[in-house]
N, C-alpha and C positions, 0 to 999 in steps of 0.2 A: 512763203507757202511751199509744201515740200509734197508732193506728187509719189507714190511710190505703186508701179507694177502697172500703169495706165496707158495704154498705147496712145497716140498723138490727138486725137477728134477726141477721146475723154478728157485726157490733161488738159485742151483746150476750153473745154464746157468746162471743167473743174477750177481755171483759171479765173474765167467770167462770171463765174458761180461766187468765187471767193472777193475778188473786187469790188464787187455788187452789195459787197456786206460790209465793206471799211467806209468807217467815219471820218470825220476831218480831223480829228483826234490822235496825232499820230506816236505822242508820247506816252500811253498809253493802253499795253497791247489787247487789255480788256476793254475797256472804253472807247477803243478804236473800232469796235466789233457789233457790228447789229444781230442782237444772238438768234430773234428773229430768224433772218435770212440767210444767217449760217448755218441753223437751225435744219431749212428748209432746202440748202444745198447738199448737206447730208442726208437727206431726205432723196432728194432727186439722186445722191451717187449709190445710194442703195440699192436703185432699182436696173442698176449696168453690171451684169451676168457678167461682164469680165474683170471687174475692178477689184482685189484683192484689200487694199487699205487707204484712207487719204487722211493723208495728215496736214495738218493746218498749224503754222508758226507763224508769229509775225514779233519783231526787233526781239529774235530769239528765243520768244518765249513761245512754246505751245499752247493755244488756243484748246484746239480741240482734234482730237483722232477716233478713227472707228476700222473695225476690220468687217470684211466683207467677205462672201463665200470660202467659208472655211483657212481664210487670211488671218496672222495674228501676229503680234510685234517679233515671235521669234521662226515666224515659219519660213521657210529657203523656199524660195519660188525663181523661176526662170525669166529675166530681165532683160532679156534679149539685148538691145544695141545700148543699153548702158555699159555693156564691155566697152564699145569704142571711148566710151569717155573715160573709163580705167585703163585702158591703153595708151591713150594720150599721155593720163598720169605719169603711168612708167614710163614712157619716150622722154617723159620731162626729169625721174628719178633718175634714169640712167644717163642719160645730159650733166645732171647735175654732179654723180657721180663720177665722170669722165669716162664712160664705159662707151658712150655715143661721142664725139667730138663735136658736132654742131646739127640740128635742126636742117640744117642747109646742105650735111652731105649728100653724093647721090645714092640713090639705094641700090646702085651698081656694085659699091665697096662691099652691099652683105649680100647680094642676089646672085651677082655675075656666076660663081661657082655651080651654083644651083639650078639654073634653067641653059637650054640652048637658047639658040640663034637672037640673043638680046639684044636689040639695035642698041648707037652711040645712043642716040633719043631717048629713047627707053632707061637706059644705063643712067642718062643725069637726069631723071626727075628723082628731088629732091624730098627727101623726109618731110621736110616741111609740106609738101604738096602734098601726100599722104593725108598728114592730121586734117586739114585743108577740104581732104576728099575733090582736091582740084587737078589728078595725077594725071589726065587727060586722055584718060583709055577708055574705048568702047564700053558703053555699061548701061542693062537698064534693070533696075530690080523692085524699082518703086510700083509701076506700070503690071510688070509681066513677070509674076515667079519664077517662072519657067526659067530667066535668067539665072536667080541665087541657087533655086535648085542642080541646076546643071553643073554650076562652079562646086556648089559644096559635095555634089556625090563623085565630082571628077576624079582620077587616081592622083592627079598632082594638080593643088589646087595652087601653088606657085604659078607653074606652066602654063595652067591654064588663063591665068591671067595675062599675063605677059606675051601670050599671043595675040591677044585681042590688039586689035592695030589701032594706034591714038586719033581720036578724031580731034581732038586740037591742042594748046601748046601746055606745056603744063603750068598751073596757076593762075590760067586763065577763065576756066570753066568750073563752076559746079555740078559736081555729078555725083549721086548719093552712090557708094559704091563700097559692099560689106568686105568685098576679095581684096581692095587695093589696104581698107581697113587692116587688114587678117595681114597685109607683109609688115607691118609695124610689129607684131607680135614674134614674126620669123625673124625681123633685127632684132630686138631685143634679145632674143635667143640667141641670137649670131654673137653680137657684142659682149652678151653676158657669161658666157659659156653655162647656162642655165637654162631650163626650159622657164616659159615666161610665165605661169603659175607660181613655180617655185621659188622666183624674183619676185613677184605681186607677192606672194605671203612671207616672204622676208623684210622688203624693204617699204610695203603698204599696208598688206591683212593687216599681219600680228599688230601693227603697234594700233589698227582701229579696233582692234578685240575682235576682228573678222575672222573666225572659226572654220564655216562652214562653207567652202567655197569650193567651186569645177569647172 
């Protein structure tokens, strides 16, 4: 099943919506389908003011799709924290590339230059902690906007993160956190001598026919 443009409490009812309509049938992706109660899950994503399109696949094949307030298979909508998962992409593009050397560096190698007073501490948490979102800095944005907003209108939103003083070790904690997300984006740029758009639609967009991207 493929969820598209749903923030989390929808994709989760659209999850249990869709579950709720597979048969024990699982070799076949029509037969496997109570159209019934598929039927009646598109029905109930109808009526969620924010849900642009939900599509529904199962062992590859599309079942069934529908677009939702002025949502349509070709319209460019705002996808909010599906970047971090196309970032990761690229972390792993430029890995692979040898433009990154390991997952495991510290992001002191692409930061140090860039902010002051960066403790050792600070200095060796690890790329890998990044993807992780386990970097171990002050952070709350899930709770209190007030958090993201402040980071994102900051004048240096590097700085601004790398101030925040670590409340524990890195790779230890989870902590949802879109700023430590955003220095993945500043390595990749670092490493690549590219701005990390123009990386994504080189060595990602263009070859998925992704056109229309910012």
């Amino acid at each position: 099943m493929k969820l598209i443009n749903a923030p989390l409490p929808v994709a989760l009812l659209m999850v249990f919506l869709f579950l709720s309509c597979l048969k024990n049938d699982s070799t076949n992706p029509i037969t496997a389908v109570d159209n019934a109660k598929l039927d009646e899950a598109f029905s109930q994503a109808k009526q969620i003011t924010s849900l642009k399109s939900l599509v529904v696949s199962y062992n590859g094949k599309i079942i069934k799709e529908a677009f939702y307030n002025d949502g349509s298979a070709v319209a460019a909508n705002d996808v909010m924290s599906v970047t971090k998962s196309v970032v990761g992409l690229l972390i792993g593009i430029a890995t692979d590339k040898g433009s990154i050397k390991s997952i495991d560096q510290p992001i002191g190698d692409y930061i140090s230059s860039l902010v002051e007073n960066l403790s050792t501490e600070k200095t060796n948490i690890k790329i890998r902690h990044l993807l992780t979102m386990s970097s171990g800095f002050e952070w709350e944005e899930l709770v209190y906007v007030s958090g993201f907003n402040n980071w994102i209108t900051s004048a240096n939103q590097v700085q601004y993160l790398t101030d925040k003083p670590l409340t524990s070790q890195a790779g230890e904690v989870f902590t949802y956190n879109s700023a430590a997300l955003h220095l993945l984006s500043v390595i990749i740029s670092r490493a690549s001598g590219m701005k990390t758009l123009d990386f994504a639609k080189l060595y990602l967009f263009d070859s998925l026919g992704i056109s229309n991207s910012n």
